[in-house]
C-alpha positions as CSV (number, residue, x, y, z in Angstrom):
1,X,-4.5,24.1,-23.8
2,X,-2.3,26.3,-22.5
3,X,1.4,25.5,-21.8
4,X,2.1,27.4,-18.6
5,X,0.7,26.1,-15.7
6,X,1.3,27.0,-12.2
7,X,1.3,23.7,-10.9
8,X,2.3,20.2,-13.1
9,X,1.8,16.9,-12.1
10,X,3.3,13.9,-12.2
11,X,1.7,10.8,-12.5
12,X,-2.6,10.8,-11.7
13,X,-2.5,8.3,-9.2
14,X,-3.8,7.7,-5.5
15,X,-2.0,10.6,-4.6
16,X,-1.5,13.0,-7.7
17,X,-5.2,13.3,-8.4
18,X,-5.9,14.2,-4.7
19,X,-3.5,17.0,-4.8
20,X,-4.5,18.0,-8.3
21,X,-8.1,18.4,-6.6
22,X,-7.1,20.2,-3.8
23,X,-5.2,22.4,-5.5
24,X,-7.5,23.0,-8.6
25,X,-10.5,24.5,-5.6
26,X,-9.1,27.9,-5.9
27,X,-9.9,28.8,-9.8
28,X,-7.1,31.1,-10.4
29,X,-4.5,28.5,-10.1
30,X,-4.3,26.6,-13.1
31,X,-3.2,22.7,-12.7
32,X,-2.0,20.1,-15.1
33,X,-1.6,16.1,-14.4
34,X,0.0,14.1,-16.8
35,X,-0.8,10.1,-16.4
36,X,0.8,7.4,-18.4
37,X,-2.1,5.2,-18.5
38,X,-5.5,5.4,-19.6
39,X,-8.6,6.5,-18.3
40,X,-10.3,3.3,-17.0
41,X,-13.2,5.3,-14.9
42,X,-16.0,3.4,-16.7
43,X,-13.9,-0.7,-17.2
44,X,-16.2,-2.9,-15.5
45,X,-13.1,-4.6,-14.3
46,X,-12.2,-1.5,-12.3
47,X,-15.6,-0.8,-10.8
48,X,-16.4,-4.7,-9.7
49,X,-14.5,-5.4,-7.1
50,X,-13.8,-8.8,-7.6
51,X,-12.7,-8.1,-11.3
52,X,-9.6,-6.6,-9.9
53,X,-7.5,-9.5,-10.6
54,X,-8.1,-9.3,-14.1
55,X,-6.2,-5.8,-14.5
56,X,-2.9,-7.4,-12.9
57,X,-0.6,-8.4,-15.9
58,X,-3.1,-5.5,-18.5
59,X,-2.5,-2.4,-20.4
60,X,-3.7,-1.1,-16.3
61,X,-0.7,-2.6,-14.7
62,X,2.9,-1.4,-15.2
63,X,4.0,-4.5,-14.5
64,X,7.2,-4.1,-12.7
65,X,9.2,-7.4,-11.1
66,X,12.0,-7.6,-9.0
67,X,15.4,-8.8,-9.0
68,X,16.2,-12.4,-8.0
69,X,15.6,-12.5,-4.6
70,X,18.5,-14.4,-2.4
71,X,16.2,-13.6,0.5
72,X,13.9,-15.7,-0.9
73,X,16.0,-18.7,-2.8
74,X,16.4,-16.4,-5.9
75,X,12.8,-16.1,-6.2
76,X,11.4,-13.4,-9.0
77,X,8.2,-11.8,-7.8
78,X,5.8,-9.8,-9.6
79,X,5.8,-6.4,-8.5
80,X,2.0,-4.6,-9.7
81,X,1.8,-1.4,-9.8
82,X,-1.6,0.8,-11.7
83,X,-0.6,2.5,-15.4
84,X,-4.2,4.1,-15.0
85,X,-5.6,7.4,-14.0
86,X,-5.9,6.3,-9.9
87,X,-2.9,4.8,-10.9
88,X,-2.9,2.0,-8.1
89,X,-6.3,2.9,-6.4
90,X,-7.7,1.5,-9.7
91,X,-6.5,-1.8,-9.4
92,X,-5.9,-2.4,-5.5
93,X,-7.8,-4.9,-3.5
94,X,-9.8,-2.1,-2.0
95,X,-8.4,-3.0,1.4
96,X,-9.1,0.6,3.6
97,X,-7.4,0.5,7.1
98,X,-5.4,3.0,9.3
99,X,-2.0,2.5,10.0
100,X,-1.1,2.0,14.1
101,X,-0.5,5.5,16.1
102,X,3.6,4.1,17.0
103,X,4.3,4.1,13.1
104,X,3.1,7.8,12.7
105,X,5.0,9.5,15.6
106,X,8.3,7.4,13.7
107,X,7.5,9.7,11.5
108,X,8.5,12.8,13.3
109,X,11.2,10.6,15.4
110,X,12.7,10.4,12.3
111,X,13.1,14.1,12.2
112,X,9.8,15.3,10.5
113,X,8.5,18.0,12.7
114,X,4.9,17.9,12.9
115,X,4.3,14.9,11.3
116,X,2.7,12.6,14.1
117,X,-0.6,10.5,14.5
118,X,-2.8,13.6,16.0
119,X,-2.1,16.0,12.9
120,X,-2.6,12.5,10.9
121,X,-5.7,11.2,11.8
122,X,-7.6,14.6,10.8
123,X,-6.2,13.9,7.4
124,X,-7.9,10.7,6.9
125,X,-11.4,12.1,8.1
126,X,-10.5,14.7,4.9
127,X,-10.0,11.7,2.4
128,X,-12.9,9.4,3.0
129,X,-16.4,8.9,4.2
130,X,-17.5,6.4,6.8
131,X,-20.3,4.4,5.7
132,X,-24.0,4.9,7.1
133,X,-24.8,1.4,9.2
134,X,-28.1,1.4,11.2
135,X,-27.7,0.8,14.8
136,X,-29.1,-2.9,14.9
137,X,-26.4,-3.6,12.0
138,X,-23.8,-2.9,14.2
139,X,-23.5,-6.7,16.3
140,X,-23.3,-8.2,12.6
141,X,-20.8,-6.4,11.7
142,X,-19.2,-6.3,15.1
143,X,-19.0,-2.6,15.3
144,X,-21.5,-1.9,18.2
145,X,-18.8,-0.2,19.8
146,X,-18.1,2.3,17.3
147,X,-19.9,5.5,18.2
148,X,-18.3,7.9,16.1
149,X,-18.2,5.9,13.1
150,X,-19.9,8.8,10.8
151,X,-17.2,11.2,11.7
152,X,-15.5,11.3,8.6
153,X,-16.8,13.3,5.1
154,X,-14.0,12.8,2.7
155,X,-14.3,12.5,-1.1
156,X,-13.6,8.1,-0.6
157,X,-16.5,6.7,-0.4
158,X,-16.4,3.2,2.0
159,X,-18.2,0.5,2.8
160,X,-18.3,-2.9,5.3
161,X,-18.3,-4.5,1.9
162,X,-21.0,-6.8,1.2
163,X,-23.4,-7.0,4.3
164,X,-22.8,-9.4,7.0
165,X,-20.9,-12.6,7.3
166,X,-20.3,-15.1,10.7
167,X,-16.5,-14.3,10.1
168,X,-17.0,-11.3,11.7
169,X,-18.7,-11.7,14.9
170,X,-16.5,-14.8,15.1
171,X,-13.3,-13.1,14.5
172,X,-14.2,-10.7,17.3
173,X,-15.4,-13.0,19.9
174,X,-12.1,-14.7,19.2
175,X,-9.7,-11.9,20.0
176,X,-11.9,-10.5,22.8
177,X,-11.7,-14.1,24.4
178,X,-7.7,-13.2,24.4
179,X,-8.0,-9.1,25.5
180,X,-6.5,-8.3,22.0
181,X,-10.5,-6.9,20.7
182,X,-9.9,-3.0,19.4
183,X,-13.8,-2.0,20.6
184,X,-13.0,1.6,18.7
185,X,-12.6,2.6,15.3
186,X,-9.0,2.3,14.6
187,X,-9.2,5.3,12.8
188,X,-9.2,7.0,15.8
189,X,-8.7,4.9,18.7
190,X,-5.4,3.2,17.4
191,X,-4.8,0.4,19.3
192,X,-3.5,-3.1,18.8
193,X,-6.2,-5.9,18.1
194,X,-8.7,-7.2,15.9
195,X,-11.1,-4.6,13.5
196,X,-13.7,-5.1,10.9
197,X,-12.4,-3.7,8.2
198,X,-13.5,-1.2,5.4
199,X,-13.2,-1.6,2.2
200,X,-13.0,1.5,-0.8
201,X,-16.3,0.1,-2.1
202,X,-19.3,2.2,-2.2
203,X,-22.7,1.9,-1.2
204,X,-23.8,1.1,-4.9
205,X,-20.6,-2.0,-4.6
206,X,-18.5,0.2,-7.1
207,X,-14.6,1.0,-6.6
208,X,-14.0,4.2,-5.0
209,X,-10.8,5.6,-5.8
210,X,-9.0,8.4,-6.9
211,X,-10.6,8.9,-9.8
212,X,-13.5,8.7,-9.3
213,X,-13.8,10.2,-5.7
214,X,-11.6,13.3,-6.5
215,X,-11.3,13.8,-10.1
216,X,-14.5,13.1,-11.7
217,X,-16.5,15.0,-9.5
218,X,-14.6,18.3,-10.5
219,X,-13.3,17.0,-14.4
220,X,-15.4,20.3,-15.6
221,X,-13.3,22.8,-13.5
222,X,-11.5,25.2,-16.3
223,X,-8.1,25.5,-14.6
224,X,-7.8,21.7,-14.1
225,X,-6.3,20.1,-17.3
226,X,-5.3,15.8,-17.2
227,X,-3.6,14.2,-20.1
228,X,-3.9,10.5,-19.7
229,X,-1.1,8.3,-21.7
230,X,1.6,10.9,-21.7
231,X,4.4,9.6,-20.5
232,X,7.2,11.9,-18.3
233,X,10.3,11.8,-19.3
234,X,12.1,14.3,-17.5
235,X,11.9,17.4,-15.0
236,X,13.7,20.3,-16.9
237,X,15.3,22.7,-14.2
238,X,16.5,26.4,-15.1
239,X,20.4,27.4,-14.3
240,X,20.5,29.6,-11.5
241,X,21.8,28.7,-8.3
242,X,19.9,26.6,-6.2
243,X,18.5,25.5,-9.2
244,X,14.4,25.5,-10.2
245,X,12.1,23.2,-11.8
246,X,10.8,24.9,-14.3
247,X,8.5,22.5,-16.2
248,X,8.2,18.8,-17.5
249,X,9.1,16.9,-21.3
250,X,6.6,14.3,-21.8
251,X,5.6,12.3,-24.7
252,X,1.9,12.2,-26.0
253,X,0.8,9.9,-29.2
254,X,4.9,9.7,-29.9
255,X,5.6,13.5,-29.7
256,X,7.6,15.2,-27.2
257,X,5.7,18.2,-25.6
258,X,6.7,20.6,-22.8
259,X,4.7,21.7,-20.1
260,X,6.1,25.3,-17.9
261,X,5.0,25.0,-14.1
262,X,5.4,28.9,-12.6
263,X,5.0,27.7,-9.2
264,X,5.5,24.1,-8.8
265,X,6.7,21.2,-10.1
266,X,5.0,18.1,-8.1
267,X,6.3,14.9,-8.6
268,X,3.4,12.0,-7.7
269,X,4.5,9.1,-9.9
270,X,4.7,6.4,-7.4
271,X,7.5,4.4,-5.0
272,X,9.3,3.1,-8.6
273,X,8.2,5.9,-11.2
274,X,9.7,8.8,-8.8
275,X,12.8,8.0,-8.1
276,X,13.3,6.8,-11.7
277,X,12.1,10.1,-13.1
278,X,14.3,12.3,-10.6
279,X,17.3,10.3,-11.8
280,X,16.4,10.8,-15.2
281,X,16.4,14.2,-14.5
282,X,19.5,14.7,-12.9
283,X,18.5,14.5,-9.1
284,X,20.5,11.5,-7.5
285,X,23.7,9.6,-6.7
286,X,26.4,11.2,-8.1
287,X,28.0,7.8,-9.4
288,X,24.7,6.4,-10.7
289,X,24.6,9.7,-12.6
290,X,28.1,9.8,-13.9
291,X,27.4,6.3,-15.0
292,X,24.7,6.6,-17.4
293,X,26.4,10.0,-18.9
294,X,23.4,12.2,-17.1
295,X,24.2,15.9,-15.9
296,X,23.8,16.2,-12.2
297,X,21.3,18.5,-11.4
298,X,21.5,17.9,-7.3
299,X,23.6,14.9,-5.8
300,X,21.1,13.1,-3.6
301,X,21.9,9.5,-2.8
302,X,18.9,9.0,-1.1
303,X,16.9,8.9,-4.6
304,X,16.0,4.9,-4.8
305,X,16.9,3.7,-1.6
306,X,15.2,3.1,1.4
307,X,12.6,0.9,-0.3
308,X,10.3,-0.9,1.8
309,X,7.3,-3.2,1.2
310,X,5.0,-5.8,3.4
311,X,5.5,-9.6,2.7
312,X,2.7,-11.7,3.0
313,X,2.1,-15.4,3.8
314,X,-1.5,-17.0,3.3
315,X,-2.8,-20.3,4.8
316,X,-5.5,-21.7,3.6
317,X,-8.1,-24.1,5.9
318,X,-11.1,-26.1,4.9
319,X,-14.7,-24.1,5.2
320,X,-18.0,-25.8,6.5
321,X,-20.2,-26.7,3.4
322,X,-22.6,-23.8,5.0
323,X,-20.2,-21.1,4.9
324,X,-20.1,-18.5,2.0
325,X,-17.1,-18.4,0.6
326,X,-15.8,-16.9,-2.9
327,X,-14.3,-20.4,-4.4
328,X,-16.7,-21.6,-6.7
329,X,-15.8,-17.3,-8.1
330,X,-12.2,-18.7,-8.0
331,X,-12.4,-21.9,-10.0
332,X,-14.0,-19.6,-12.4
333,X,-17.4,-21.7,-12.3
334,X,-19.6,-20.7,-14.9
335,X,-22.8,-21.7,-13.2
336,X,-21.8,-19.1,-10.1
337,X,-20.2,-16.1,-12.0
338,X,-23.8,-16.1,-14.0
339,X,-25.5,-16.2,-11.1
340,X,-23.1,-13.3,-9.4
341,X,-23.5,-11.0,-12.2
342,X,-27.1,-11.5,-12.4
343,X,-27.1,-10.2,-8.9
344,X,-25.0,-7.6,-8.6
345,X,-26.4,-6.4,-12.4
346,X,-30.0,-6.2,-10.2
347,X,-28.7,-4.9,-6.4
348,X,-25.4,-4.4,-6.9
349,X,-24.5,-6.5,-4.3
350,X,-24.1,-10.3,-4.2
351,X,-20.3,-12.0,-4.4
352,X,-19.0,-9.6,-6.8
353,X,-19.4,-6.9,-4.6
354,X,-16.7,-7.8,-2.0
355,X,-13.3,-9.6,-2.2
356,X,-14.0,-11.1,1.3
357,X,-11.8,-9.3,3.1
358,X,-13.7,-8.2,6.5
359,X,-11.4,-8.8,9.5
360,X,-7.7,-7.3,10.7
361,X,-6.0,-7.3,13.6
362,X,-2.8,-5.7,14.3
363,X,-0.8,-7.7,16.5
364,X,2.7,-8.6,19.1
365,X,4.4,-11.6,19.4
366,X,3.7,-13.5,22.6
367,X,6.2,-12.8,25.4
368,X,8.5,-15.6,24.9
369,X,9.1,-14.9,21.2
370,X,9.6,-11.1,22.1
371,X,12.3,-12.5,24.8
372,X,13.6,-14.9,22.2
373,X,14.3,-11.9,19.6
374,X,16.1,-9.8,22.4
375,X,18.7,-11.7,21.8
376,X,19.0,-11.5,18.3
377,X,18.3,-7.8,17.9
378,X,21.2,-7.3,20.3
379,X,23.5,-9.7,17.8
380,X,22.4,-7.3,14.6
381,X,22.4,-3.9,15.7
382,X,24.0,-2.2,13.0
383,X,27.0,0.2,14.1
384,X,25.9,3.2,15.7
385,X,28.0,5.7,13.8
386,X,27.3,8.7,11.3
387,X,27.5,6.9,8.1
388,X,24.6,4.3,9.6
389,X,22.9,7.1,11.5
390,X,19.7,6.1,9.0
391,X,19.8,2.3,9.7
392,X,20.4,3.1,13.3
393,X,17.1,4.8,13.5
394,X,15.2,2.7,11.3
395,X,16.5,-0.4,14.0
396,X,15.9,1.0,16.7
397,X,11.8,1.3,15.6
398,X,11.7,-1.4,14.7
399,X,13.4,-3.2,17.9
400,X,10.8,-0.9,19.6
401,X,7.8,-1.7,17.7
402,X,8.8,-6.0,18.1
403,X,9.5,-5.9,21.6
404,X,6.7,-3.9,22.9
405,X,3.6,-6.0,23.9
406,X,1.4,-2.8,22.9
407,X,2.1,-2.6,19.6
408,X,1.6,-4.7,16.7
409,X,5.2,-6.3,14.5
410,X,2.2,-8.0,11.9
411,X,-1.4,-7.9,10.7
412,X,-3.3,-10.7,10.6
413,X,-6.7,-10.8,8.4
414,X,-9.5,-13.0,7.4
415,X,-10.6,-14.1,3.5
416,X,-13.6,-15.5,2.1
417,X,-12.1,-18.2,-0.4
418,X,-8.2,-19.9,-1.6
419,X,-5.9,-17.0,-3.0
420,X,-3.9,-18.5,-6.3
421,X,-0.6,-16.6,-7.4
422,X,2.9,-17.0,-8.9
423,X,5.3,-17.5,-6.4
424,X,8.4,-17.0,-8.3
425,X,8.3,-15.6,-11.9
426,X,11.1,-18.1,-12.9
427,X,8.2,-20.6,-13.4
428,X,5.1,-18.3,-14.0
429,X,2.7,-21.4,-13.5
430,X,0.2,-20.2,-10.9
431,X,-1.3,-24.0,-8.7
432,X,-4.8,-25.0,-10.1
433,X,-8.0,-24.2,-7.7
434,X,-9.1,-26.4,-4.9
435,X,-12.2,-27.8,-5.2
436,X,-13.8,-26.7,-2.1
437,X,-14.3,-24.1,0.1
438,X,-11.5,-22.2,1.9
439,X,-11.3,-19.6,4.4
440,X,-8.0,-18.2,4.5
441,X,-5.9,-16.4,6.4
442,X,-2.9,-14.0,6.0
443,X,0.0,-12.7,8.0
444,X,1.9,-10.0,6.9
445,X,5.2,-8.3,8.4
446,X,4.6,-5.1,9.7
447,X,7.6,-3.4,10.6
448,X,10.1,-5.1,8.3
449,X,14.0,-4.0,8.8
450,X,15.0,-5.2,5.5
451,X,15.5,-2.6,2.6
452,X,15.8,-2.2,-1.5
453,X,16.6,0.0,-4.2
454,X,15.1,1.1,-7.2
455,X,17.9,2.6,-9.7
456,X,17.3,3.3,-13.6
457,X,19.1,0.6,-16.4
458,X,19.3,3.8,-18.9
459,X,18.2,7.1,-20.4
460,X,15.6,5.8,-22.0
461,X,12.6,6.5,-20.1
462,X,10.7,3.5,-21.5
463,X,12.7,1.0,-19.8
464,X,11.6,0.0,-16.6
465,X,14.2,0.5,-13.4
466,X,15.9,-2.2,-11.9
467,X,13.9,-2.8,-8.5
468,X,15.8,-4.8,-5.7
469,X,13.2,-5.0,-2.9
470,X,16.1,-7.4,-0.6
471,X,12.8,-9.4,0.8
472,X,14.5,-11.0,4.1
473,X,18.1,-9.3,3.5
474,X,17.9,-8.9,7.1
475,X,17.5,-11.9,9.1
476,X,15.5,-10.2,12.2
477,X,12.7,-10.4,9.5
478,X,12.8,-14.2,8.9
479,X,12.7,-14.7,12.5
480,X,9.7,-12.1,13.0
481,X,7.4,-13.8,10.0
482,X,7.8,-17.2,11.0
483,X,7.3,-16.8,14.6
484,X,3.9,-14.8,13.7
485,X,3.0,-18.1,11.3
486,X,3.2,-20.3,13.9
487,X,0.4,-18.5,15.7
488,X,-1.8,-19.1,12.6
489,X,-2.6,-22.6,13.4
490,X,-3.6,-22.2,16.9
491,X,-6.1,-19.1,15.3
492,X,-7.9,-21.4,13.7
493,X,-8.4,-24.1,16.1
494,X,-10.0,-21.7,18.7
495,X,-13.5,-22.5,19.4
496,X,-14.7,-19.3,17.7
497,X,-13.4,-20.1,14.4
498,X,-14.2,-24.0,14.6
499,X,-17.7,-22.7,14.2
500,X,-16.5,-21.8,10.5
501,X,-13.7,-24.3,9.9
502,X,-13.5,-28.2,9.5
503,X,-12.1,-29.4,12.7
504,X,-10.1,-31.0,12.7
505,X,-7.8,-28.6,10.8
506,X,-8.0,-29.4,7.0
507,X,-5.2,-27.5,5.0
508,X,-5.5,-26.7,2.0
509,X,-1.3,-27.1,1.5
510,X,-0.3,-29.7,4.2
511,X,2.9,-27.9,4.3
512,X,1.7,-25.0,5.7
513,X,1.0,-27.2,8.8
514,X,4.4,-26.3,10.9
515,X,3.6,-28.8,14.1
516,X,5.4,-25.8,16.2
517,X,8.7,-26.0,14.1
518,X,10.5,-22.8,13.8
519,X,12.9,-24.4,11.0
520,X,10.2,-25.6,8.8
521,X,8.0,-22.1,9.4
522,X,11.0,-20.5,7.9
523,X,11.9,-22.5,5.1
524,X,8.6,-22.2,4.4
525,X,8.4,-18.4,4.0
526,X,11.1,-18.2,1.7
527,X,9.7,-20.3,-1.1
528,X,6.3,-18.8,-0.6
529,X,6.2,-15.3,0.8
530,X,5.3,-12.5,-2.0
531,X,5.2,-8.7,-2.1
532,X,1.6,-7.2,-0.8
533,X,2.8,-4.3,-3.2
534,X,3.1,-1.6,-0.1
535,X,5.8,-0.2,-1.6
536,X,7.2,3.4,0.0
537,X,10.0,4.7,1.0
538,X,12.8,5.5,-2.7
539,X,12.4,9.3,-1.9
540,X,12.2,9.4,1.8
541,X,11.1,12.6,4.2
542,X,14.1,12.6,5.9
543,X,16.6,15.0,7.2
544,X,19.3,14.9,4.5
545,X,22.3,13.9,6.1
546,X,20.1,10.5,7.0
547,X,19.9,10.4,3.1
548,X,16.8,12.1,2.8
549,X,15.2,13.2,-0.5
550,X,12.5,15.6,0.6
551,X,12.3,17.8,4.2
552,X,9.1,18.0,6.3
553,X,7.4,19.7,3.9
554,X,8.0,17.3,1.1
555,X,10.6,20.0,-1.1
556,X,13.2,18.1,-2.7
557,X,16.5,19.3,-1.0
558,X,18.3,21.6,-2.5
559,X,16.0,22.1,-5.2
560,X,13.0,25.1,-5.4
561,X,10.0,24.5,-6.9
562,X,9.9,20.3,-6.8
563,X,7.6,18.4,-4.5
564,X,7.5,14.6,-3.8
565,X,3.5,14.1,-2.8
566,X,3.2,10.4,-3.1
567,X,4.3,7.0,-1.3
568,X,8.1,7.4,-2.8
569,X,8.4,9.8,0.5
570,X,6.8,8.3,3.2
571,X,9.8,7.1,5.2
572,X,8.0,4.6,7.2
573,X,6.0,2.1,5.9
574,X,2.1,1.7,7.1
575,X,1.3,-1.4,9.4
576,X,-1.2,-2.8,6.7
577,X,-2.2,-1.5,3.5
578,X,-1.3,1.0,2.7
579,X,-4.2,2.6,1.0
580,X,-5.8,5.1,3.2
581,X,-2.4,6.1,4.6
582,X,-1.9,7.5,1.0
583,X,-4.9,9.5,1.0
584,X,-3.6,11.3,4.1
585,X,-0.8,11.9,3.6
586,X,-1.6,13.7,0.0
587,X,-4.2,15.7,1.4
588,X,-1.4,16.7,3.9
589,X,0.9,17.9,1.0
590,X,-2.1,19.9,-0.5
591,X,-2.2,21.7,2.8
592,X,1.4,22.2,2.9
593,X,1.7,23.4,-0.4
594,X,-1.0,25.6,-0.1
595,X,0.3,27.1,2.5
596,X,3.4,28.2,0.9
């Protein structure tokens, strides 16, 4: 193995094996990817989609946490992140949706020429592959008015998930009966409203990620070289002025090696593991520098900051005995996971084959919330000066985005079964399962104002950073979340869904039952909203002086030969998972770097 590359890698996650792909076409340019984790290509937990919860907490899962959370009454939430080759693509909940056109063009409001929702949108046709549905499939899976569905030929291979279910049809007819139906593929007809959803399954019901999609398929190429469990310890940067990444120290089976990049060093290590390495490396806050006795390679106080992430609130109701649900997979019933695996082992299809996630819809507040919060956005606008020029913009968005009846402050979706998880790592008991059958749904913020960190605790890079998401640090969110949950209840009352729930209403936590009160929607969220693990945003593309890390074509500033190609600098969070977003926007960076 040679020790001179022209490009090196960091981190062989959703993003870093994408532009290790891309790059790696041309076989004179030699790549190397170096991945902390394992390769986990062939763990049945990683291919079967509903084993995915067994890989949060394992060897797969860096298992990061935040800081207590005054947001959310001191709350400590688990934070999951892959350790894997596909680094989070291998352990996601294979959740495949656009984000809305508005949060795109933010993009290049935010001073990134070029970087809008018509040069994005070609990008995701480049990452994944539409699944083939026959024409009379279409009213099941209410997609009949999706002509173009086929359009797209990436390497991501996707799928309705597991055939049909009445949630769908019923989830349309319920938003069409309000005018908030999206008849298009969001992919390219963004609009707010109701979609079914795809899921990074493919047609065989395996996982379809990174791995797999780009790497596997081209793992022979001779100038394409990944090193799974090595883990990055710093960028090491030459002395001329500006200075120049030069190569990467990395650890492998408890020796430090060196790798030499002579074009490129590309840094794809995730929204915690970037930031943490650059400040390891030198490139950061002067003062968080200083403090830990590390040389300052480039003062950027924009390295960790500007962290954002989607909260999510679920509420569970009461299925009809007739509907198919994923409980019985829940409660862990040994009667139905032998039957499940007997099935999918045969077809590959059958409950294991899906999550239950088929329905989204990206949605606005009614008009008299939106006139409620006018008010309140007025009352915390942040001062409109050039040290706040970055929150100024960020607010304004976001006041844009909540107030406008055409675009969507939350997503709303649909699952097949009860969802159990820790609330609060304090007490890491997670409630028993319901006997039952469950249909649950979700609301997550969209466009959230509030804002973390994520900063290093040492120079050892074995310790994990210290990650401060501030989860409801600004109180326009608050406001926002529980408005949106008190639309939840009159969801599932509508006729459409009573076809699929007990009426009338059975909850399957009676405190999730609001009877209209603001207060109590509220107090509610902060003991039991958790992180949806969307995390972007600790090395923004921003212009510097707004305390950007990377400019519009993803260089590190004052830096040459350093890229940021992952999540860490997307400066806007998606509307919904964040997924496919990822996808695009690495296949953008390939382009860009290519091109120079």
């Amino acid at each position: 193995m040679a020790a001179v590359y022209d490009f090196v890698i960091i981190g062989g996650g959703t993003a870093g094996l994408v532009v290790a792909s891309r790059l790696s076409e041309d076989p004179s340019t030699s790549v190397l990817v170096l991945e902390a984790g394992a390769d986990l290509t062939a763990d049945p937990r990683v291919n079967i989609p509903i084993f995915y919860a067994a890989l949060i907490g394992s060897d797969a899962d860096w298992k990061f946490h935040s800081s207590p959370q005054s947001g959310l009454n001191g709350r400590v939430l688990g934070l999951n992140q892959g350790k894997a080759l596909g680094g989070s693509s291998s352990l996601n909940a294979h959740v495949f949706v656009p984000p809305f056109k508005g949060v795109v063009d933010s993009w290049e409001a935010l001073g990134n020429p070029g970087w809008n929702w018509t040069m994005l949108k070609d990008y995701f046709s480049k990452a994944y592959s539409s699944p083939a549905v026959a024409q009379d499939a279409k009213g099941d899976l209410a997609i009949d008015g999706w002509p173009d569905l086929n359009e797209a030929k990436g390497p991501i291979q996707t799928s309705f998930g597991n055939g049909t279910h009445p949630i769908r049809k019923a989830w349309a007819e319920l938003f069409r009966s309000s005018g908030q139906y999206n008849a298009g593929n969001p992919f390219i007809h963004s609009s707010v409203g109701s979609f079914s959803c795809l899921a990074s399954i493919d047609s065989e019901g395996k996982r379809s990620n990174s791995a797999s999609a780009y790497y596997k398929p081209v793992e022979l190429r001779q100038n394409l070289h990944v090193l799974t469990n090595s883990l990055v310890e710093r960028i090491l940067f030459d002395e001329s002025k500006p200075p120049k990444a030069i190569g990467v120290l990395f650890s492998l089976d408890g020796t430090s090696k060196t790798a030499q990049a002579r074009n490129e060093v590309v840094l794809a290590a995730g929204a915690f593991q970037s930031p943490k390495i650059l400040q390891l490396s030198g490139v950061g806050g002067t003062e968080l520098l200083e403090k830990h006795g590390i040389d300052i390679v480039m003062n950027l106080p924009g390295v960790g900051q500007n962290l954002q992430d989607h909260m999510i609130l679920y509420t569970a109701f009461q299925a009809k005995d007739d509907v198919e649900t994923k409980d019985s997979l829940v409660r862990q019933e040994p009667e139905a996971l032998s039957q499940a695996m007997q099935e999918y082992t045969a077809t590959q299809s059958g409950p294991l084959a899906s999550l239950g996630v088929h329905t989204y819809a990206y949605l606005p507040l009614p008009a008299p919330d939106r006139s409620a919060l006018q008010a309140l956005f007025t009352d915390h606008a942040p001062e409109d000066s050039q040290e706040h020029r970055a929150t100024r913009a960020y607010y304004d968005i976001a006041k844009t985005t909540v107030l406008d009846l055409k675009q969507p402050s939350a997503a709303y979706f649909s699952a097949l079964g009860q969802t159990n998880y820790a609330k609060d790592l304090n007490d890491e008991s997670i409630p028993a399962a319901s006997p039952g059958k469950f249909v649950t749904l979700g609301v997550m913020l969209s466009q959230p104002l509030s804002r973390g960190s994520v900063h290093i605790t040492s120079i050892n890079p074995e310790d994990p950073p210290i990650i401060d998401p501030g989860y409801l640090s600004n109180p326009l969110d608050l406001e926002i979340i529980a408005r949106h949950l008190l639309r939840v209840k009159n969801l599932a009352q509508s006729p459409q869904l009573g076809e699929l729930l007990e009426q009338p209403l059975k909850f399957r936590d009676p405190a999730t039952d609001f009877q209209g009160s603001l207060d109590a929607a509220k107090k509610y969220a902060q003991e039991n909203l958790i992180s949806m693990w969307h995390f972007v945003g600790t090395c923004s593309m921003l212009p510097r002086e707004r305390d950007g890390v990377v400019d519009s074509k993803l260089r590190v500033y004052g830096i040459e030969g350093l890229r940021v190609v992952d999540a860490s600098a997307i400066p806007l969070v998606s509307t919904a998972n964040v997924q496919a977003t990822v996808y695009a926007f690495a296949e953008r960076a390939a382009d860009l770097i290519k091109r120079d």
